[in-house]
C-alpha positions as semicolon CSV with decimal commas, in nm:
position;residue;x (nm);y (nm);z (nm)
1;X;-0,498;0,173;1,320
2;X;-0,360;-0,188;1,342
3;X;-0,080;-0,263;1,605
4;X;0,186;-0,358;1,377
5;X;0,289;-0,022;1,259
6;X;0,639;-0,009;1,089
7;X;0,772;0,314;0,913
8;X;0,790;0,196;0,499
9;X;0,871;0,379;0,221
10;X;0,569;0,394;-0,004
11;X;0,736;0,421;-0,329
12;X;0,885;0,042;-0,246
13;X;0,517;-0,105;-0,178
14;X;0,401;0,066;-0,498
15;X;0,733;-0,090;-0,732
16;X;0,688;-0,449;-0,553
17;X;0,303;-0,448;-0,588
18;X;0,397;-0,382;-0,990
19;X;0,694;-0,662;-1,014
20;X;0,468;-0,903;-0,878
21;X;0,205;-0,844;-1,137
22;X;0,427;-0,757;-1,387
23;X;0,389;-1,136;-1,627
24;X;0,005;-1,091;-1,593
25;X;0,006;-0,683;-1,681
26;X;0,236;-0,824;-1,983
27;X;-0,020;-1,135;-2,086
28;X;-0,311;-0,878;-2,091
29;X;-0,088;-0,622;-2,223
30;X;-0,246;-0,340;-1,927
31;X;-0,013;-0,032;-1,816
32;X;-0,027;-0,042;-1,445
33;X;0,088;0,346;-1,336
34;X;0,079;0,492;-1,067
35;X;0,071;0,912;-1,008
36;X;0,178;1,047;-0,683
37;X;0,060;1,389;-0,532
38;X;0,368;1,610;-0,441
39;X;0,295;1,628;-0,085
40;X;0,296;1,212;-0,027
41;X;0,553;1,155;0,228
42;X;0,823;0,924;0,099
43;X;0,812;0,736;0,421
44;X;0,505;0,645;0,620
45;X;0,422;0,502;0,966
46;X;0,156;0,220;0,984
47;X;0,073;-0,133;0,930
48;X;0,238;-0,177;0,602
49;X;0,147;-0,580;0,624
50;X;-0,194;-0,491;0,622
51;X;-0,169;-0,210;0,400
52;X;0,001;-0,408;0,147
53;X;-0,268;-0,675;0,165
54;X;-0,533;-0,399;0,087
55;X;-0,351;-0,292;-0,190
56;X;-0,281;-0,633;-0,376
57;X;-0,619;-0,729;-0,321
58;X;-0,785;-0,430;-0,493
59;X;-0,496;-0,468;-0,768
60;X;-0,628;-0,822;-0,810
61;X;-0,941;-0,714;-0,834
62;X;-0,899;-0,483;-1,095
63;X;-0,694;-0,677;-1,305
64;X;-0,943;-0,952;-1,325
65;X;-1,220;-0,678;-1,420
66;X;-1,112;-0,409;-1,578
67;X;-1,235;-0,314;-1,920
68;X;-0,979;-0,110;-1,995
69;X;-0,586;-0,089;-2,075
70;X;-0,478;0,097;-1,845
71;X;-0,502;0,106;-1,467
72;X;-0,436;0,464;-1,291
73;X;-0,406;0,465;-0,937
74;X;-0,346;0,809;-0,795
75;X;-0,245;0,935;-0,414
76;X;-0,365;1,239;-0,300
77;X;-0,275;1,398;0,042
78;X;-0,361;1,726;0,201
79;X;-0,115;2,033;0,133
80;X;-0,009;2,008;0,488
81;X;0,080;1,652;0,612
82;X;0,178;1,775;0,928
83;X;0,144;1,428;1,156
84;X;-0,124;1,214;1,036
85;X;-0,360;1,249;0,765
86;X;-0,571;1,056;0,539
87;X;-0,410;0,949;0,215
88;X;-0,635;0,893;-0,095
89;X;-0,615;0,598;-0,331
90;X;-0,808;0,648;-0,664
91;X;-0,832;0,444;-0,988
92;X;-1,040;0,607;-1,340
93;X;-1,181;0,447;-1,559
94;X;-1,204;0,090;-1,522
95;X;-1,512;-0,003;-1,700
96;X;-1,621;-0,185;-1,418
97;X;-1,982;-0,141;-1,329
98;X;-2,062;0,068;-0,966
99;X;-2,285;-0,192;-0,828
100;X;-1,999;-0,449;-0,840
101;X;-1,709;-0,217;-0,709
102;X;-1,920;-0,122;-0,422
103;X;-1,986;-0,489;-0,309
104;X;-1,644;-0,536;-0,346
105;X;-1,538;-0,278;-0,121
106;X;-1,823;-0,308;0,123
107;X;-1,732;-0,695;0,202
108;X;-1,432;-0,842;0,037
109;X;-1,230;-0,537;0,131
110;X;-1,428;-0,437;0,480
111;X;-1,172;-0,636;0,669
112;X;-0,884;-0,526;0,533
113;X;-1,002;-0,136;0,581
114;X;-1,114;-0,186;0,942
115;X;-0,734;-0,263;1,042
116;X;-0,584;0,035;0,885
117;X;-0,899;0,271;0,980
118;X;-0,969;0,338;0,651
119;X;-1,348;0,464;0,480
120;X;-1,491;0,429;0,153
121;X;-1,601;0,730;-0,010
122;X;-1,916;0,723;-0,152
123;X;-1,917;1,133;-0,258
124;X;-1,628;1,038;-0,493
125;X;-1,673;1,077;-0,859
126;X;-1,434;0,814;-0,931
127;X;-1,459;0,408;-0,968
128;X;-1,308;0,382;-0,710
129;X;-1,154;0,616;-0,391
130;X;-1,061;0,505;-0,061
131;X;-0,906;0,701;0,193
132;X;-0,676;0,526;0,475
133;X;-0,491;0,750;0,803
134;X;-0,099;0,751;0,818
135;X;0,142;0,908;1,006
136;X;0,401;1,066;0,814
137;X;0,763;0,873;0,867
138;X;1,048;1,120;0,707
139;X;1,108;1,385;0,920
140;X;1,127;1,724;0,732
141;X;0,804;1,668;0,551
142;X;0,815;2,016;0,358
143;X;1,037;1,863;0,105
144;X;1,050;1,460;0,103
145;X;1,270;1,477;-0,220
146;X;1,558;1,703;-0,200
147;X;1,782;1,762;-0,467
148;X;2,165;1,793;-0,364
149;X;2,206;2,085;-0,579
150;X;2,018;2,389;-0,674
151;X;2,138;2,373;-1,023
152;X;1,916;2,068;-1,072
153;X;1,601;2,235;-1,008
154;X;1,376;2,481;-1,246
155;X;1,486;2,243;-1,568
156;X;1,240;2,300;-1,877
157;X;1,139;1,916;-1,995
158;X;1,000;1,771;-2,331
159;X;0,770;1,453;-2,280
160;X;0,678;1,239;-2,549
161;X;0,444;0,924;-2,510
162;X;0,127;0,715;-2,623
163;X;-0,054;0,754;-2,322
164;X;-0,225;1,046;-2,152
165;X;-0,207;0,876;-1,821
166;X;0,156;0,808;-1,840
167;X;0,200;1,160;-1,940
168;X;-0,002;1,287;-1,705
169;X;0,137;1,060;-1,470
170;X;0,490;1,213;-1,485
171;X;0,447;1,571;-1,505
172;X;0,269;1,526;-1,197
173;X;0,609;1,440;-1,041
174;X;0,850;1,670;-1,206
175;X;0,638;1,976;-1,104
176;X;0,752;1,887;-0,752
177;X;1,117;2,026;-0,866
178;X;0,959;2,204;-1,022
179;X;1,028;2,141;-1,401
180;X;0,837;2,321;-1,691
181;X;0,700;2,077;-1,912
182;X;0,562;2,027;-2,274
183;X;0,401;1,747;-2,396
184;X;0,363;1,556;-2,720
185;X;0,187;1,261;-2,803
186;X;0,250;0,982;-3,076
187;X;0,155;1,187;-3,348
188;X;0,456;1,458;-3,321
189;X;0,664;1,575;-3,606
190;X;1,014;1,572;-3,519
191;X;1,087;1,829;-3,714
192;X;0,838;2,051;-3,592
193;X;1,016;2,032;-3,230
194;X;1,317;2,291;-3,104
195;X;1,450;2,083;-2,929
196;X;1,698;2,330;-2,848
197;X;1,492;2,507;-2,546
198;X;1,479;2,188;-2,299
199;X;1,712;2,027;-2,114
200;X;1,550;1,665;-2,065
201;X;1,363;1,474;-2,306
202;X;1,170;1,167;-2,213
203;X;1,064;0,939;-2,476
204;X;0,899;0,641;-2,483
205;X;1,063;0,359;-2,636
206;X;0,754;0,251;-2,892
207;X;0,830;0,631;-3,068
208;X;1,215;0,623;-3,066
209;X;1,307;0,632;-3,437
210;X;1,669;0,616;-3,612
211;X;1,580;0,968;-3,761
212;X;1,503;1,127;-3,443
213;X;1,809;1,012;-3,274
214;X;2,024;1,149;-3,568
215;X;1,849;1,538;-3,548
216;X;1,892;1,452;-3,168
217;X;2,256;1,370;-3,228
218;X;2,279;1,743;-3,375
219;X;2,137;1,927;-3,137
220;X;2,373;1,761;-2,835
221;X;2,635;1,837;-3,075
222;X;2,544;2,224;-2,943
223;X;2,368;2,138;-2,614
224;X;2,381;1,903;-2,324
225;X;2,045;1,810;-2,391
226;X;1,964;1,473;-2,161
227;X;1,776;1,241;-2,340
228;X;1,589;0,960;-2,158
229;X;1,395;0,660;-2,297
230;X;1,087;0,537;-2,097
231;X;1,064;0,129;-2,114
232;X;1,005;-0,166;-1,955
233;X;1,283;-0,314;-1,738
234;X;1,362;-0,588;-2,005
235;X;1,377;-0,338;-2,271
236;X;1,656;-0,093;-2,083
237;X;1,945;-0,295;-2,153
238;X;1,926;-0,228;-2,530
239;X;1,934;0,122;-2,513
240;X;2,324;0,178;-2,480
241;X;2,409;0,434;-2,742
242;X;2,587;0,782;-2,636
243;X;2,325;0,930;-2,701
244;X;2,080;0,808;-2,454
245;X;2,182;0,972;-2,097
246;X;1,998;0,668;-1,922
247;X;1,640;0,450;-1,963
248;X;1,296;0,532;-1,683
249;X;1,190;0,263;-1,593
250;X;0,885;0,114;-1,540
251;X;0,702;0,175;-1,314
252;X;0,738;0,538;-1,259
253;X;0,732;0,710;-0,871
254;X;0,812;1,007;-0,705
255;X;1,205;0,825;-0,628
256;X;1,208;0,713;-0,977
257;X;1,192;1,062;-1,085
258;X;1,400;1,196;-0,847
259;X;1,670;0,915;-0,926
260;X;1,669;1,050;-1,266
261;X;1,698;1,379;-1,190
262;X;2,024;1,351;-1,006
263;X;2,160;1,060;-1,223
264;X;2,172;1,295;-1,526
265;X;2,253;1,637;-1,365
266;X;2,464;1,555;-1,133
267;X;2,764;1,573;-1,303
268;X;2,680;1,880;-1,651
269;X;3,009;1,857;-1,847
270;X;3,166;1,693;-2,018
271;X;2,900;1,521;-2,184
272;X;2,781;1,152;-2,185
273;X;2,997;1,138;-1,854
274;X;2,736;1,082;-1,610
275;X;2,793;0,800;-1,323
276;X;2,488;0,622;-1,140
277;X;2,374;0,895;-0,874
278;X;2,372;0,771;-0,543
279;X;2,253;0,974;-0,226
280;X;2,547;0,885;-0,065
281;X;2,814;0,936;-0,370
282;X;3,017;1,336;-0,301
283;X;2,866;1,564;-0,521
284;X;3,093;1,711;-0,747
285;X;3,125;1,977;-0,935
286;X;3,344;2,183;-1,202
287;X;3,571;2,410;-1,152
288;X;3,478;2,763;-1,220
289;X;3,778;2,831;-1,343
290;X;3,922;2,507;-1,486
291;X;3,642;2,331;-1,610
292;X;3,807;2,039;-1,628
293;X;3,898;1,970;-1,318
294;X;3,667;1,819;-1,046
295;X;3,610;1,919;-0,672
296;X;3,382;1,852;-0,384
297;X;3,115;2,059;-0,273
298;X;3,099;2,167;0,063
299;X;2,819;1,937;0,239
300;X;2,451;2,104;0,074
301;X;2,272;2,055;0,405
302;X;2,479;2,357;0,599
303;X;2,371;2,579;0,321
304;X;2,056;2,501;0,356
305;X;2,021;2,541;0,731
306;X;2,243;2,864;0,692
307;X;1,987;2,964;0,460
308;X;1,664;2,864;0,721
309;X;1,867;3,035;1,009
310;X;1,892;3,333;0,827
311;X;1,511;3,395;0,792
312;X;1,333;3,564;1,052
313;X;1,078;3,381;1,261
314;X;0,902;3,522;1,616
315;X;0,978;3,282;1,904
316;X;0,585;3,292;2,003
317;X;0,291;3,426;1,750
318;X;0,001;3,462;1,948
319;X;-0,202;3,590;1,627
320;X;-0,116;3,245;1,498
321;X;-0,174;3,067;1,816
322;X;-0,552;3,218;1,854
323;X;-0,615;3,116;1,507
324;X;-0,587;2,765;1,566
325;X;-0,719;2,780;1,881
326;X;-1,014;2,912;1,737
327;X;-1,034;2,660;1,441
328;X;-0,977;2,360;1,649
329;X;-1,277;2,510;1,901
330;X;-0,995;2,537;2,214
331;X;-0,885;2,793;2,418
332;X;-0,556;2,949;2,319
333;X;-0,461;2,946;2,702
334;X;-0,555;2,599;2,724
335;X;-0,301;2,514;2,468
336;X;-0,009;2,688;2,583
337;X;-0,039;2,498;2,922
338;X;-0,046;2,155;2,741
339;X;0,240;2,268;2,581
340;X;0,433;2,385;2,869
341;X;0,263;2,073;3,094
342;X;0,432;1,871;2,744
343;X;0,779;2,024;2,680
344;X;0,905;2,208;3,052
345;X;1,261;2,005;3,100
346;X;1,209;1,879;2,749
347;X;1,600;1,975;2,692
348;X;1,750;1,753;2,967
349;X;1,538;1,441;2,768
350;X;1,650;1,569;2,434
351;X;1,988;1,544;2,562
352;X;1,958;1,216;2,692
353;X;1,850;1,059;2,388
354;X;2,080;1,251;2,142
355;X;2,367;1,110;2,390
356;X;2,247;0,757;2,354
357;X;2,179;0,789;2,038
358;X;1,814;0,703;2,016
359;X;1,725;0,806;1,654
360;X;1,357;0,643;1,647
361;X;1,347;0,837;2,045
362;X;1,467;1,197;1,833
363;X;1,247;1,203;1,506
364;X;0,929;1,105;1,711
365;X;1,000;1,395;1,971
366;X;1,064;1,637;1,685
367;X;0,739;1,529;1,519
368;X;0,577;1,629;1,902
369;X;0,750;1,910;1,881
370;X;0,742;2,057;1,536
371;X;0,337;1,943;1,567
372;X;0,269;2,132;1,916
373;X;0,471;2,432;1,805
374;X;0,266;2,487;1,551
375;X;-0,033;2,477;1,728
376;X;0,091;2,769;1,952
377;X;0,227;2,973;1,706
378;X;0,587;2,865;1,808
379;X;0,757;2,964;1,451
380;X;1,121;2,971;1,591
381;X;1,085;2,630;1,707
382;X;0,918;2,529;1,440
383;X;1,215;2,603;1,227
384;X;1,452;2,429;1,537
385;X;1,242;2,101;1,477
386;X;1,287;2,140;1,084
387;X;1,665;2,183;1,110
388;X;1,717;1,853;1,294
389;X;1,461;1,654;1,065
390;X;1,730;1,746;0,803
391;X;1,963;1,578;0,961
392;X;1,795;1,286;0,940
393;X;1,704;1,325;0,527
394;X;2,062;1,405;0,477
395;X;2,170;1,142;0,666
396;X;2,426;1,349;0,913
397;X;2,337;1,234;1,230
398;X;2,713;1,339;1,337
399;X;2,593;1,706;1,327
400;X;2,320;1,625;1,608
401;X;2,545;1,640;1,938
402;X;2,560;2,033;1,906
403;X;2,186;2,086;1,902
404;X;2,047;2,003;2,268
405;X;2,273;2,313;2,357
406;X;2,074;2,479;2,107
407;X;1,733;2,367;2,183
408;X;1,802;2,425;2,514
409;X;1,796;2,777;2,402
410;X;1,518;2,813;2,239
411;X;1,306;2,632;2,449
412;X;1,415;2,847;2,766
413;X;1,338;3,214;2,513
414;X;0,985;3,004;2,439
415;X;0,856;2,939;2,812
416;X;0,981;3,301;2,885
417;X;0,714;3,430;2,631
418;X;0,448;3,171;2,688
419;X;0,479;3,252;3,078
420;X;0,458;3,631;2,971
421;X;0,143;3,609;2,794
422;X;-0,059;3,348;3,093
423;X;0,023;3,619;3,333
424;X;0,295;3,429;3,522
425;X;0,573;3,646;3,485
């Protein structure tokens, strides 16, 4: 990989790659959108310079030979993005003819792929699929999106568009909450809808009619249905009437759709009250027994670690450990002594940096750490490493000074059983 490795947040390359195409997409009248696997890390560590110059280039490309209306690109990434894996980058459909997409690859993109590491694939069954090695950036990879209450996950959705891809495109992303959703297309009958049974609607701004709005008026009458119109960023300042909760807009990503998602339930009664969500706003809630007046949560992210604490783990599962071993062709022994070789008198360095507070120093040893532990079987400190990586998504780095005393801990209880089974105790 190329020297100049940064940690980005992919979502931001994706929306600036868009903005800066966005008069030409208009003149040619082609939907750019992009559709995100749910296990792409939000942040990623590697030469984002050279990255983004990949990226514009095949964009470019593309939009100066596609036959089409529509460009899809789509990022796949394994189910477990543990440290560093390869990311895929497809696009359908173009039109374009093979012969021409491979010679663009093979030399005006060679270049470009060499500094990030990154292959063509030929096997693919795609126009075009190229797959490029990063190392994951967010600490506490299981969940890159997390929403700050329960209450906003599990919501049944209604999506209503022109385009399969756009469609497709965000259903992919709300089954990472994970929403149930129905689709319609442009052809709907409003009144053959309940609108009743969901509690978001997204509608694209090309099918919003005055008759819809006015059975949609009725039913939020009843319930706190959350409507949302999909448009282009010129088009969302037109859309202020109360019964519009707020506008997507183009173009769509994994932290567009988790904006929305908090934006419109973080605040359920009374209606049409909801305030821009912010990450760093107190969630509040209602009262359970004066619904009218407001209080502050306690902080989500103890809950959640209460709730992670509570679970049992084994400090050391060999069964685990000689699984790997055997997958990755090592010797289980072999591994254990790296890791002891690796982490002995980790604690006193843990300390150190936590005291200094070094937090590029403590989310690259809890990447080691998390990564090794798994290796071994280590499940308890596996779950260690995943508490303090939410510290970091939550943004509480005040809570970290009490947790060398606890790693402490459970590193001493891990070298007592990894000693046990080498013989040396």
């Amino acid at each position: 990989m190329g020297i100049e490795e940064n940690i980005f947040d992919i979502n931001r390359v994706l929306k600036n790659e868009y903005h800066s195409r966005k008069n030409i997409l208009r003149e040619k009248n082609i939907e750019l959108i992009f559709e995100m696997g749910k296990t792409i890390p939000r942040e990623l560590k590697g030469n984002d310079v050279a990255f983004t110059n990949l990226l514009s280039i095949l964009l470019d490309f593309i939009l100066k030979n596609i036959k089409s209306k529509e460009i899809l690109l789509s990022l796949e990434a394994p189910n477990d993005f543990l440290y560093e894996e390869l990311i895929s980058f497809k696009i359908t459909e173009t039109g374009i003819s093979k012969e021409k997409i491979l010679a663009f690859l093979e030399v005006d993109l060679e270049n470009n792929l060499k500094l990030l590491d990154g292959k063509i694939n030929y096997d693919s069954d795609v126009d075009i699929h190229i797959d490029i090695p990063f190392i994951i950036g967010e600490l506490g990879y299981r969940r890159h999106y997390r929403l700050p209450k329960k209450s906003m996950l599990n919501k049944k959705v209604l999506i209503i568009t022109e385009s399969d891809n756009i469609t497709r495109s965000i259903t992919t992303m709300l089954k990472y909450f994970p929403y149930d959703v129905d689709i319609r297309f442009k052809e709907f009958k409003e009144e053959n809808i309940n609108l009743s049974m969901y509690d978001l609607m997204i509608m694209e701004d090309k099918l919003v009619t005055e008759s819809f709005l006015s059975i949609l008026k009725k039913i939020q009458n009843e319930k706190d249905l959350k409507f949302v119109v999909l448009c282009d960023e010129d088009a969302a300042r037109q859309y202020n009437r109360l019964c519009v909760s707020t506008c997507l807009v183009k173009p769509i990503t994994q932290e567009s759709i988790f904006e929305l998602i908090v934006s419109v339930f973080e605040h359920p009664v009374p209606k049409h009250s909801q305030k821009k969500a912010s990450l760093d706003t107190k969630i509040k809630e209602i009262s359970s027994k004066n619904n009218t007046k407001i209080k502050e949560t306690s902080n989500p992210l103890h809950s959640i670690i209460e709730e992670k604490k509570s679970k049992y783990t084994m400090i050391l599962d060999t069964r685990i450990g000689l699984e790997n071993a055997k997958k990755y062709g090592t010797r289980y022994s072999d591994e254990l002594e790296n890791f002891l070789e690796t982490f002995d008198r980790s604690d006193l360095y843990f300390r150190q940096i936590v005291n200094e507070k070094q937090t590029t120093k403590i989310k690259d040893f809890c990447i080691d750490l998390e990564k090794q532990s798994k290796i071994i079987g280590a499940e308890s400190m596996q779950k260690f490493a995943d508490i303090v990586s939410l510290i970091f998504v939550y943004d509480k780095l005040e809570m970290l000074p009490i947790y060398p005393g606890r790693y402490h801990i459970e590193l001493e209880k891990l070298i007592i059983d990894i000693e046990k089974y080498l013989g040396y105790r």
